[in-house]
Backbone bond lengths (Angstrom), bond angles and torsions (degrees), N, CA, C in turn:
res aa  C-N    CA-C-N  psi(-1)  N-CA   C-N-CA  omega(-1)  CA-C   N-CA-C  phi
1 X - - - 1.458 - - 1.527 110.76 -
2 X 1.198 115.60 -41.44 1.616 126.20 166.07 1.260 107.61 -27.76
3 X 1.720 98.40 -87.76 1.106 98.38 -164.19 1.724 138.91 -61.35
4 X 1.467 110.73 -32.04 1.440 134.97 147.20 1.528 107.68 -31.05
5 X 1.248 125.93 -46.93 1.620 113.92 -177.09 2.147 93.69 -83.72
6 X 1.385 108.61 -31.87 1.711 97.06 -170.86 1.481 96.40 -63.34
7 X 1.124 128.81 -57.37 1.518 142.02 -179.55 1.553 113.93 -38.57
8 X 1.433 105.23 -53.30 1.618 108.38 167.78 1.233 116.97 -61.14
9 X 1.701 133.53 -28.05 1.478 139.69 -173.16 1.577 98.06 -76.70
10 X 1.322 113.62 -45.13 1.488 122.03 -172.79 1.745 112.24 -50.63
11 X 1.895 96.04 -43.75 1.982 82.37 -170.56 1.722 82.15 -109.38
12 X 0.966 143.69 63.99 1.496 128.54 150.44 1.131 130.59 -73.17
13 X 1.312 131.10 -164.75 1.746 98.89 -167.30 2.063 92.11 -125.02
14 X 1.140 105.60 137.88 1.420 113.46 172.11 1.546 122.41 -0.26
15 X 0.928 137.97 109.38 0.981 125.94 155.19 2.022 139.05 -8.55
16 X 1.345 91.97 -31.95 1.452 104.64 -158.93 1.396 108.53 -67.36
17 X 1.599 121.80 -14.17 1.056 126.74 152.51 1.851 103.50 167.61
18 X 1.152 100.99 151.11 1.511 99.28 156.58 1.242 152.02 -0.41
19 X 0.996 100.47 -59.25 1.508 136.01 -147.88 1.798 110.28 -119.34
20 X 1.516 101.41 -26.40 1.177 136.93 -165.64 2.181 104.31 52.95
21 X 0.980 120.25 31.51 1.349 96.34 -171.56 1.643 104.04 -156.69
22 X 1.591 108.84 121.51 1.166 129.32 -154.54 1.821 105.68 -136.24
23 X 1.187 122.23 164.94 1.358 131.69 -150.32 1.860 106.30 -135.70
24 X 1.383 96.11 124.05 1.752 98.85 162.54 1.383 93.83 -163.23
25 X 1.628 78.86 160.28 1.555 115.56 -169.98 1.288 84.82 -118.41
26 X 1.993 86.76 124.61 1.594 111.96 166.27 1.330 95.31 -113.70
27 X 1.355 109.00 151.91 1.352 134.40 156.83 1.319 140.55 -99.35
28 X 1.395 108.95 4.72 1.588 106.40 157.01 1.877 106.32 -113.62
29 X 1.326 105.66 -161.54 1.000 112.66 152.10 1.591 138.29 -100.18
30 X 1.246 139.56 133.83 1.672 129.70 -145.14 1.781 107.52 -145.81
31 X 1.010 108.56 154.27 1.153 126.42 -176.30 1.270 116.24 -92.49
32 X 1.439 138.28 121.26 1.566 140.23 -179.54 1.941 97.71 -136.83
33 X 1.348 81.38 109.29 1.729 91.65 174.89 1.772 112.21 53.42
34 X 0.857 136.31 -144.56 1.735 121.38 164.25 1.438 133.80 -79.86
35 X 1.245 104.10 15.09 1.743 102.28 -176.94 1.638 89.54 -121.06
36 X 1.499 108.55 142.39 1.356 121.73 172.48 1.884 104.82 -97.73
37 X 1.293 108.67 142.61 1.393 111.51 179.36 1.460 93.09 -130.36
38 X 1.781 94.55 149.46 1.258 103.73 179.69 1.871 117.29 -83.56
39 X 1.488 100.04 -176.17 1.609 100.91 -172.49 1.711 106.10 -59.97
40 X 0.953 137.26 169.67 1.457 152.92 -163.12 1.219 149.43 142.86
41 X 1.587 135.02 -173.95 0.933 123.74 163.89 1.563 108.94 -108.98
42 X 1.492 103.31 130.11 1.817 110.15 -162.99 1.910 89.28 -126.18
43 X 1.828 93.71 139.28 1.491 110.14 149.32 1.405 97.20 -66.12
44 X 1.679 107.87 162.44 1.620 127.77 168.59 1.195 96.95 -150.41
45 X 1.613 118.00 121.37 1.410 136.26 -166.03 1.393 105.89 -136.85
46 X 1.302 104.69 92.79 1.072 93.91 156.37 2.081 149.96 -98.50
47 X 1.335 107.39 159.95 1.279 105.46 173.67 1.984 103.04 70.57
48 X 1.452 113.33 18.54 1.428 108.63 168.48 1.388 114.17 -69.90
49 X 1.197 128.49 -21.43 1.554 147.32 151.38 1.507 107.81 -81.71
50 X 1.286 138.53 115.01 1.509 111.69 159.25 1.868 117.75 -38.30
51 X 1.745 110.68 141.72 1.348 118.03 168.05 1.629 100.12 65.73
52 X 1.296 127.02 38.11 1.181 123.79 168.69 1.521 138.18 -157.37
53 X 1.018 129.85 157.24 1.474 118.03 -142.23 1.839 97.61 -130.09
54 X 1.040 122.08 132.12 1.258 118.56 178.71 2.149 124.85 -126.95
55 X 0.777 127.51 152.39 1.392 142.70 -178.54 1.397 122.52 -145.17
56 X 1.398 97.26 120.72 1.452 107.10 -154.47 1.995 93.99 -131.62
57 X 1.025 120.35 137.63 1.617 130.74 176.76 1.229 110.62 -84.89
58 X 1.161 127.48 117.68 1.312 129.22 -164.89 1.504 100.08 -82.73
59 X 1.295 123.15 -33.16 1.158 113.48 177.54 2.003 126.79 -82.90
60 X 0.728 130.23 -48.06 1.939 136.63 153.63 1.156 111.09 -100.37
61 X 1.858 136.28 15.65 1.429 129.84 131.94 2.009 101.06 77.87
62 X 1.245 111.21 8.47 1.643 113.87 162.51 1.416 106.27 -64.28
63 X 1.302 120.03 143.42 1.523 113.62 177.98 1.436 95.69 -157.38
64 X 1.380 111.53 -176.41 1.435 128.33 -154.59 1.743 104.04 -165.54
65 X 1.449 99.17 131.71 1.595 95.41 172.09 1.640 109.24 -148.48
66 X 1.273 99.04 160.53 1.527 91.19 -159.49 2.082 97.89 -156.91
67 X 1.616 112.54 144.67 0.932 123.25 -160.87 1.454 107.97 -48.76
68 X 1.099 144.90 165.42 1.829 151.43 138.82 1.231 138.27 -136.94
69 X 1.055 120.85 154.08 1.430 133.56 -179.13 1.562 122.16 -123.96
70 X 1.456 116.09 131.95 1.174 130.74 -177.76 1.528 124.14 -40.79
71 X 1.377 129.39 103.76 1.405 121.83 -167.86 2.155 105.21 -111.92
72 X 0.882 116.88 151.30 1.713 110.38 -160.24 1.862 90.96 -131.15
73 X 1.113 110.53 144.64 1.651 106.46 175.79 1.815 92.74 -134.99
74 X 1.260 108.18 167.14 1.545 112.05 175.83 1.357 110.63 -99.89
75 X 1.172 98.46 5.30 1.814 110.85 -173.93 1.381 105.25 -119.97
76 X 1.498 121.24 116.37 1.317 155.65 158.65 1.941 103.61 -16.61
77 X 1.158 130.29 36.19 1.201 114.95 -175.85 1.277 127.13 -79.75
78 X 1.786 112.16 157.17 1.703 108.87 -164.64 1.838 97.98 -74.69
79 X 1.426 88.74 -170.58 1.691 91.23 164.76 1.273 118.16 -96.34
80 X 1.491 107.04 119.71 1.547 120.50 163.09 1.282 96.63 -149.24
81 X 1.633 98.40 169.79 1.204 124.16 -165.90 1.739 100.54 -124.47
82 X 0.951 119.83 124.70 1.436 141.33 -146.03 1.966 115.61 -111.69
83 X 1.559 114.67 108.22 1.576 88.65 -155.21 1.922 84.11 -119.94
84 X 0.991 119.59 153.87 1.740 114.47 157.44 1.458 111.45 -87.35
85 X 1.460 110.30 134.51 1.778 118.32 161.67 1.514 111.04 -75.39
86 X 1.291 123.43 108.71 1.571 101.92 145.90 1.342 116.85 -129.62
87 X 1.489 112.92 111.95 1.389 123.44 -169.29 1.434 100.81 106.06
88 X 1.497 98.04 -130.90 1.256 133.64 160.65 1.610 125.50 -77.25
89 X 1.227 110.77 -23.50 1.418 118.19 -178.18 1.678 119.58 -85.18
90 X 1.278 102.46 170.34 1.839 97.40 174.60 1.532 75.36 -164.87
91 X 1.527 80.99 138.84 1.646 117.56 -179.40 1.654 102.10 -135.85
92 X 1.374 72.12 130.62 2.015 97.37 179.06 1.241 101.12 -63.56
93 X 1.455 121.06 111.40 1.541 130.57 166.82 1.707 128.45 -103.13
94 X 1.568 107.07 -5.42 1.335 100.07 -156.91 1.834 105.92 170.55
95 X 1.882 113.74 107.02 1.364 113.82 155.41 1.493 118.43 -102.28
96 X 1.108 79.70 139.45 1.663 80.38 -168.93 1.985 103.03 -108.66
97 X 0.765 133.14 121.66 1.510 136.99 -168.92 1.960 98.49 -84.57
98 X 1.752 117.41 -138.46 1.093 160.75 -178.72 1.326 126.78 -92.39
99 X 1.662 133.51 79.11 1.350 119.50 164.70 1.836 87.97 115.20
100 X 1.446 116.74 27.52 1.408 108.13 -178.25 1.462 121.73 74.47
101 X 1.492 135.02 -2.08 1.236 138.73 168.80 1.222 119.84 -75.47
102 X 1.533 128.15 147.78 1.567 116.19 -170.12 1.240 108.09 -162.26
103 X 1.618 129.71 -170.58 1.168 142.78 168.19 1.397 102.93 -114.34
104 X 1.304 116.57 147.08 1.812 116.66 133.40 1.229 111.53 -152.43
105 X 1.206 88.70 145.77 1.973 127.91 -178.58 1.455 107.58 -51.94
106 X 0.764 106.36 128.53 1.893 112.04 166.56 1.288 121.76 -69.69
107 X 1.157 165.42 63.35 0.931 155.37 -142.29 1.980 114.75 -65.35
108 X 1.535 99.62 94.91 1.575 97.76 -167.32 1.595 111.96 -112.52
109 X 1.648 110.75 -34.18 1.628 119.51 -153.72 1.676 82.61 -118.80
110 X 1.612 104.90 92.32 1.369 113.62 172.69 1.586 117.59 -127.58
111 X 1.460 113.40 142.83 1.613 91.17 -155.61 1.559 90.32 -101.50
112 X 1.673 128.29 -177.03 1.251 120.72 -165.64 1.767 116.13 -64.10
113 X 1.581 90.52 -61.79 1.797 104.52 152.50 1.549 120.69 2.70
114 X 1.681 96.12 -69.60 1.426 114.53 -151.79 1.660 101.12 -84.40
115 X 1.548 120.63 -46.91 1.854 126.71 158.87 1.549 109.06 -42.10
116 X 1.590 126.22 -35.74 1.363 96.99 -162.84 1.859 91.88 -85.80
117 X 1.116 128.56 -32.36 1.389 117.57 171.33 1.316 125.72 -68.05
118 X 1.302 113.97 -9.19 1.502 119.35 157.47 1.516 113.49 -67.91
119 X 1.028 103.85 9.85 2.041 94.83 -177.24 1.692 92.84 -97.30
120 X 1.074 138.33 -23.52 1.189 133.90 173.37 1.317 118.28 -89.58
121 X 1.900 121.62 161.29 1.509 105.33 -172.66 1.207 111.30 -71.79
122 X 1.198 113.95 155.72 1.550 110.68 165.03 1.671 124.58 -90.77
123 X 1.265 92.82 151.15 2.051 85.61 169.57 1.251 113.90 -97.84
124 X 1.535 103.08 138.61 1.862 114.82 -166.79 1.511 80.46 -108.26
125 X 1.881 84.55 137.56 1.557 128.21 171.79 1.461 105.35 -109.59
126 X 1.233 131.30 135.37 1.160 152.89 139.72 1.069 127.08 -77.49
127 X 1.661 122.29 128.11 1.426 128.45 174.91 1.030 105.65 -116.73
128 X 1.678 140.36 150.69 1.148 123.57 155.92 1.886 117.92 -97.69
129 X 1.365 84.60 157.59 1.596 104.85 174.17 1.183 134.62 -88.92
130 X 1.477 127.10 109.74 1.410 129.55 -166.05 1.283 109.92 -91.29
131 X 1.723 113.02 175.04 1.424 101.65 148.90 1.340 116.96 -111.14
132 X 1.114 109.80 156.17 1.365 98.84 179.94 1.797 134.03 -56.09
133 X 1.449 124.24 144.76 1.384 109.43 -177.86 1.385 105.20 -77.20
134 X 1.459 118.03 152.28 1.218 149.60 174.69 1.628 122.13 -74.42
């Protein structure tokens, strides 16, 4: 019985919710892996693929998904989804779920443009994370 409940703790599903899949409205337009999506209101699902993160437009349903990796903070943060400015652009850097657990993006599919403004810091935007209505 032990071990059956340790085993069940081992594959449970993220913290970030249940269901894994939660809702924000961005207001610019942003970059997720190589496809740019415009401003909106987007599902965020994660792990419907293992190791992967998805964004979907609630309104004409274009979406974008792109690989991730587990990011941990010691600080209790809410849910948002976390993008860097440089310039004009915003690039998906970071979901952060429930209890400090999170995602972040790798930064791989970058165009030249977008690297040479990466040499400067960027400014972090915060979105928050809903759940979806019922």
């Amino acid at each position: 019985m032990t071990t059956a409940t340790l085993l069940a703790g081992l594959f449970a599903a993220p913290v970030v919710g249940q269901d894994k899949r939660l809702e924000a409205a961005i207001p610019f337009d942003f970059q997720v892996g190589k496809k740019t999506l415009p401003a909106g209101k987007y599902e965020v699902r994660m792990d419907l693929v293992p190791g992967t993160l998805m964004f979907r437009n609630l309104k004409n349903y274009d979406s974008a998904a792109v690989i991730i990796h587990r990011a941990y903070s010691q600080h209790n943060k809410p849910p948002v989804v976390v993008f860097e400015r440089f310039g004009d652009s915003h690039l998906l850097s970071t979901v952060w779920g429930l209890g400090g657990q999170g995602y972040k993006v790798p930064r791989i599919h970058i165009d030249k443009e977008l690297a040479k403004l990466m040499r400067q810091t960027p400014e972090s935007r915060e979105i928050a994370l809903t759940k979806p209505a019922r």
